[in-house]
Each structure stands twice: as structure tokens, then as C-alpha cells.
C-alpha positions as CSV (number, residue, x, y, z in Angstrom):
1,X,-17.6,3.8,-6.9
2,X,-15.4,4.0,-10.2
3,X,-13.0,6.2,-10.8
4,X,-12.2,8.6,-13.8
5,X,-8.6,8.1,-14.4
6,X,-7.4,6.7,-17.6
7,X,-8.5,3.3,-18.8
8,X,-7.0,0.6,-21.6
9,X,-9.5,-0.7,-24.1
10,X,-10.4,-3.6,-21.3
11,X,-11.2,-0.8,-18.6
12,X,-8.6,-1.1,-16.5
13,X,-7.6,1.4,-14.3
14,X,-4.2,3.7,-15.3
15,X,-2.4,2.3,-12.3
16,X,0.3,6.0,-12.2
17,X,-2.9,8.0,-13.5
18,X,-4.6,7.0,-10.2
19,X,-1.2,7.2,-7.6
20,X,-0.4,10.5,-9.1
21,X,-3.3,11.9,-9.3
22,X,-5.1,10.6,-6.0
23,X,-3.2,7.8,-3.8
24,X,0.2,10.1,-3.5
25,X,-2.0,13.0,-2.3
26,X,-3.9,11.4,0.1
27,X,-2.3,13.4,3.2
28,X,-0.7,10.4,5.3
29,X,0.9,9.0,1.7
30,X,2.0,12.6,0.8
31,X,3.4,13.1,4.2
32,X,5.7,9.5,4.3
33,X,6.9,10.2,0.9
34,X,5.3,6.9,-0.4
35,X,5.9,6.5,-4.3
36,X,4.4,3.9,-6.6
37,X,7.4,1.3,-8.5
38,X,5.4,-0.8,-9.9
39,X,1.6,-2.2,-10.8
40,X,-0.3,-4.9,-12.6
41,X,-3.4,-3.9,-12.3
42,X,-4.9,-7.0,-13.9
43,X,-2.9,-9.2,-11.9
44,X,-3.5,-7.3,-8.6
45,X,0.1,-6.6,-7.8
46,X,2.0,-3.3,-6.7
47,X,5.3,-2.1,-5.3
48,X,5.2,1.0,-3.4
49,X,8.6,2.2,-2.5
50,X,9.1,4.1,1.3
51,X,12.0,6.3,1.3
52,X,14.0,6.6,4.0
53,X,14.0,9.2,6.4
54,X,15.0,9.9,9.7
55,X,11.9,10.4,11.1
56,X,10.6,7.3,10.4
57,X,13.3,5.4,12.9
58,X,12.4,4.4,16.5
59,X,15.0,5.8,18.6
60,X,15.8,9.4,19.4
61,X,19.8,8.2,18.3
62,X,19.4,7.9,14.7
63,X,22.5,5.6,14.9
64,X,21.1,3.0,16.2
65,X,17.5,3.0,15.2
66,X,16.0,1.3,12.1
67,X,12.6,1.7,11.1
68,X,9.4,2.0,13.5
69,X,7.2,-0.9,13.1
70,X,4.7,1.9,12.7
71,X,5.9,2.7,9.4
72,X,6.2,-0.6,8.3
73,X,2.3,-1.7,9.1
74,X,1.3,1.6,7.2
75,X,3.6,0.5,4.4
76,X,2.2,-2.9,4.3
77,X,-1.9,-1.3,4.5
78,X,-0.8,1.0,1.4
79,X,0.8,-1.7,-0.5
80,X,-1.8,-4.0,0.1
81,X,-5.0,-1.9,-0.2
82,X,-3.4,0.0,-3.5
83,X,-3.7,-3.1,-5.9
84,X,-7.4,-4.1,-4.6
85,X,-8.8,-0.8,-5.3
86,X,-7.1,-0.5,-8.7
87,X,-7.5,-4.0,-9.2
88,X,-11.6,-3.9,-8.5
89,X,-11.6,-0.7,-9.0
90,X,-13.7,-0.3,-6.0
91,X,-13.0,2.9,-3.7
92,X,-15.3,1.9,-0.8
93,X,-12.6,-0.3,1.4
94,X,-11.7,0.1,4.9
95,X,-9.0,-2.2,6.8
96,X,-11.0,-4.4,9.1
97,X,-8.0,-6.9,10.1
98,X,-4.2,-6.9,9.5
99,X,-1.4,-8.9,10.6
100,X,2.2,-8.5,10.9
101,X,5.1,-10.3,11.3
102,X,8.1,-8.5,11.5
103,X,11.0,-10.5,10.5
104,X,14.1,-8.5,10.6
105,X,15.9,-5.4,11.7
106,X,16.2,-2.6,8.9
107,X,18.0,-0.4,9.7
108,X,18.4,2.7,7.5
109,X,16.7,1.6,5.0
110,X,14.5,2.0,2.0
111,X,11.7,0.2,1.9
112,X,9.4,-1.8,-0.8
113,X,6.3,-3.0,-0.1
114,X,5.0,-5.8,-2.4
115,X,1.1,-6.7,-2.4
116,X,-0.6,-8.6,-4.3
117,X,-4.1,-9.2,-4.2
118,X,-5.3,-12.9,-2.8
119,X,-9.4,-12.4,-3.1
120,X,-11.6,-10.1,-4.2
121,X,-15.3,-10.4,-3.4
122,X,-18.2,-8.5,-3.1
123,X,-18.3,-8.5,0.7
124,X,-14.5,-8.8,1.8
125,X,-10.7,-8.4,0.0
126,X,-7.6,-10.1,1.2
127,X,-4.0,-9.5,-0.1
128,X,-0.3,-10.0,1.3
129,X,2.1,-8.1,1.4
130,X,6.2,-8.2,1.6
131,X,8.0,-5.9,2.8
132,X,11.7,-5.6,1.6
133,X,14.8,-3.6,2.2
134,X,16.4,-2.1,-1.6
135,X,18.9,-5.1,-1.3
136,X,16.0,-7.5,-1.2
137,X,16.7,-8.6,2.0
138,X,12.6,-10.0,3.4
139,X,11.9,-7.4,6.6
140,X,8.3,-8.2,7.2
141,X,5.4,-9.7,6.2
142,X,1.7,-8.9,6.2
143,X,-1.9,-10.0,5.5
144,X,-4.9,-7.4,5.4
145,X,-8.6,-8.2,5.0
146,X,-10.6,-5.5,3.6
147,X,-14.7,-5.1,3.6
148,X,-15.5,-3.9,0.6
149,X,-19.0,-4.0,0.8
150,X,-21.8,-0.9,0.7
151,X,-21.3,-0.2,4.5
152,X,-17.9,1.3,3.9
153,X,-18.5,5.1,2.3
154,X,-15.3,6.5,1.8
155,X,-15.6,9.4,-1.0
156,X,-12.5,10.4,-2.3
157,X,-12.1,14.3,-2.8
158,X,-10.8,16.0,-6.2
159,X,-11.3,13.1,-7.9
């Protein structure tokens, strides 16, 4: 499936076209607060940025909580998955594998995911992602495989 957001003259996908007018409003996305920093679309690179909020911690006393490992694997599935579909501009991914380290403590904070894509193919997708507090300081990593084959339908709405 392509997609019919803005293109340059090579046919790249508008990287902010796409986030603003789809990825943001998907309801999960819309719901965390997740914003887009940064893309390369032909490198196959993004930063999404996850706000802090208190309802993203792990313990009832905000105080001492930092952010649920929850939130961090979605974080590093969004940052990861974002480049490959802008990158391929393929639409019909699902996560079938993802791994996560998690590295750090965080605290209060905002968080950046960086992914960048490591293989795209006709069958299967790979990319990393790092996932860093605003200071830079490495919280987590993650690797997520992605079939990207026919089996996997997913038909974006009000696109």
C-alpha cells in the first residue's frame, strides 16, 4: 500500500505530512502524546519524542517512580516501525519480534526514541532503536523485526 501524502521529486514520503496527518492520530500515539523530532526518510532514521507525564510512571508515588517499561517498549515499536514504513513506504507491517534491554532508571523524564532502519525486504524489516532521556543520557535499547509481507493487511483509515 502507498500512501498519498506529499512526495519530493524522488517520491519520498513527506515524513511530518504522514505523522501529522496519520501516525499522531493513530489512537494509542494520540493518547501517549508521541510527537515526531526528527526523520530521514531516505536514510531510514526518526526521533519520536515521549513527553512526560505522570501517568506513564510505575508507582502509585509519583516521587519515586520513573517510567514503566511499558511505555518505553511502545516508544521503542513507534520509533522503530515509523522510519520503515516511511522509509518503504509500505503500510502493511505488523511487529512479529522485539527485544529490550532496559539499561537505566529514568526517572521523570522525557523521552526520545531514535530508530533507524537496519533491513528492509520484501518478506521481513528490522530496525533498532535508542531510547534516550532529553539530557542524552542511553535508557534503553531495542530491536524489532517486522513482516512486511502480503499476509499482514492493516488498512489505515482517513488516509
Amino acid at each position: 500500500m502507498s500512501f498519498d501524502f506529499p512526495r519530493d521529486a524522488e517520491g519520498a514520503i513527506d515524513a511530518r505530512a504522514f505523522f501529522d496527518g496519520f501516525w499522531r492520530r493513530m489512537r494509542l500515539h494520540d493518547h501517549i502524546g508521541l510527537e515526531l523530532v526528527e526523520a530521514d526518510v531516505k536514510a531510514g532514521t526518526a526521533v519520536l519524542r515521549l513527553p512526560y507525564r505522570p501517568e506513564h510512571t510505575n508507582m502509585p508515588d509519583e516521587a519515586g517512580a520513573g517510567i514503566h517499561g511499558g511505555m518505553i517498549a511502545t516508544l521503542i515499536d513507534a520509533a522503530a516501525s515509523f522510519p520503515v514504513v516511511v522509509h518503504t513506504g509500505n503500510f502493511n507491517i505488523a511487529t512479529v519480534n522485539m527485544r529490550v534491554d532496559y539499561l537505566s532508571w529514568t526517572g521523570h523524564a522525557t523521552l526520545l526514541g531514535h530508530g533507524r532502519v537496519v533491513k528492509a525486504g520484501r518478506t521481513v524489516a528490522v530496525a533498532d532503536c535508542d531510547i534516550r532521556d532529553e539530557k542524552g543520557k542511553l535508557c534503553a535499547i531495542g530491536r524489532v523485526t517486522f513482516g512486511t509481507g502480503t499476509a499482514y493487511k492493516a488498512v489505515p483509515t482517513g488516509v
